[in-house]
C-alpha positions as CSV (number, residue, x, y, z in Angstrom):
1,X,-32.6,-10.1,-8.9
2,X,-30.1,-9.3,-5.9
3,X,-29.5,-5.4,-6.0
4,X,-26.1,-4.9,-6.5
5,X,-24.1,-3.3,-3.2
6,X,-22.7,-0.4,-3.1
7,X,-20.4,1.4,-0.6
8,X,-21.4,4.9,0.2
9,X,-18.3,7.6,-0.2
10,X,-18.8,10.6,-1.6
11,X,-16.6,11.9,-4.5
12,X,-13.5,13.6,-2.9
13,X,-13.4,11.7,0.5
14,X,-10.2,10.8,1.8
15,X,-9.7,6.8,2.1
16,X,-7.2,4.3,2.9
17,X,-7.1,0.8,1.7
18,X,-7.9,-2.0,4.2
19,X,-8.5,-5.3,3.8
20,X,-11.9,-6.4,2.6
21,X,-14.3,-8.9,4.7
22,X,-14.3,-12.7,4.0
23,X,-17.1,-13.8,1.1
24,X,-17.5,-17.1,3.1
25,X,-16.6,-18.7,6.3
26,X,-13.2,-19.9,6.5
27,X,-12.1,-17.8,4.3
28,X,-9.8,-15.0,5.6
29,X,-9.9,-11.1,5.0
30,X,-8.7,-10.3,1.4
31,X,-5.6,-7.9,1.2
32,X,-6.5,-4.8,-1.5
33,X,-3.3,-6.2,-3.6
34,X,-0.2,-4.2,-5.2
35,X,1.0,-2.7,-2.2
36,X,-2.0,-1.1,-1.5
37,X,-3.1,-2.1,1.7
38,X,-2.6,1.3,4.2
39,X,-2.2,3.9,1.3
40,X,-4.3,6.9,1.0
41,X,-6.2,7.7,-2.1
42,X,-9.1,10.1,-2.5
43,X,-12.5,9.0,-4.3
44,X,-13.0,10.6,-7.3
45,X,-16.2,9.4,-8.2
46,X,-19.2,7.6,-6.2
47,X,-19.4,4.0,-6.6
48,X,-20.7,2.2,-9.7
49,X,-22.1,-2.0,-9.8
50,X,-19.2,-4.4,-10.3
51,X,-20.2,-7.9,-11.3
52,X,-18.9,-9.4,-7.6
53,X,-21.1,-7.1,-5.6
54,X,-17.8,-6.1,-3.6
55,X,-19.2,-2.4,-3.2
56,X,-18.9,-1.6,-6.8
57,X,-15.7,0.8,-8.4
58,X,-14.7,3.7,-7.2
59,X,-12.4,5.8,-9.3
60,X,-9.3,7.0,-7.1
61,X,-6.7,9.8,-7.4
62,X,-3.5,8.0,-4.7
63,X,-1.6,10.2,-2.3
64,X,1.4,8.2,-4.0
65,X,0.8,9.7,-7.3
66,X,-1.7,6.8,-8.9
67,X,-5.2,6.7,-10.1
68,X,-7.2,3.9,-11.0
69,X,-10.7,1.6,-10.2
70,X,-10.6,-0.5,-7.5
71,X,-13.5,-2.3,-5.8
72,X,-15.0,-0.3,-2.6
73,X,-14.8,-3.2,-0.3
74,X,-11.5,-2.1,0.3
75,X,-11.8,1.3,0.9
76,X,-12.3,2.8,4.5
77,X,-13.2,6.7,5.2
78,X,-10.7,8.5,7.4
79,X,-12.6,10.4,9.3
């Protein structure tokens, strides 16, 4: 059994979505969806398995006003 990956960002670390790494070759980067790509968010939890092994969910409180799961491929630290 493949261990599942995780991204590691702590709870309450500010992020911003970014596009997430190709699966396979040819494919191109894959856009975070609904309008996301650039916004802020901060983690609200660490991440937990998701069946894709795309860094797992991380649940996220946005700058914008939102909160939801999203995968933590798409999520990079701002330092």
């Amino acid at each position: 059994m493949v261990e599942p990956k995780l991204v590691d960002i702590p709870a309450g670390t500010l992020v911003r979505f970014v596009c997430a790494p190709a699966r396979w070759s040819g494919e191109a980067p894959r856009p975070p969806g609904n309008d996301l790509l650039g916004q802020l968010a901060i983690t609200v939890t660490t991440a937990t398995p998701d069946d894709h092994g795309w860094g797992g969910f991380v649940f996220l409180n946005t700058v914008r006003g939102e909160s939801f799961t999203h995968y933590g491929d798409f999520l990079e630290v701002i330092e």
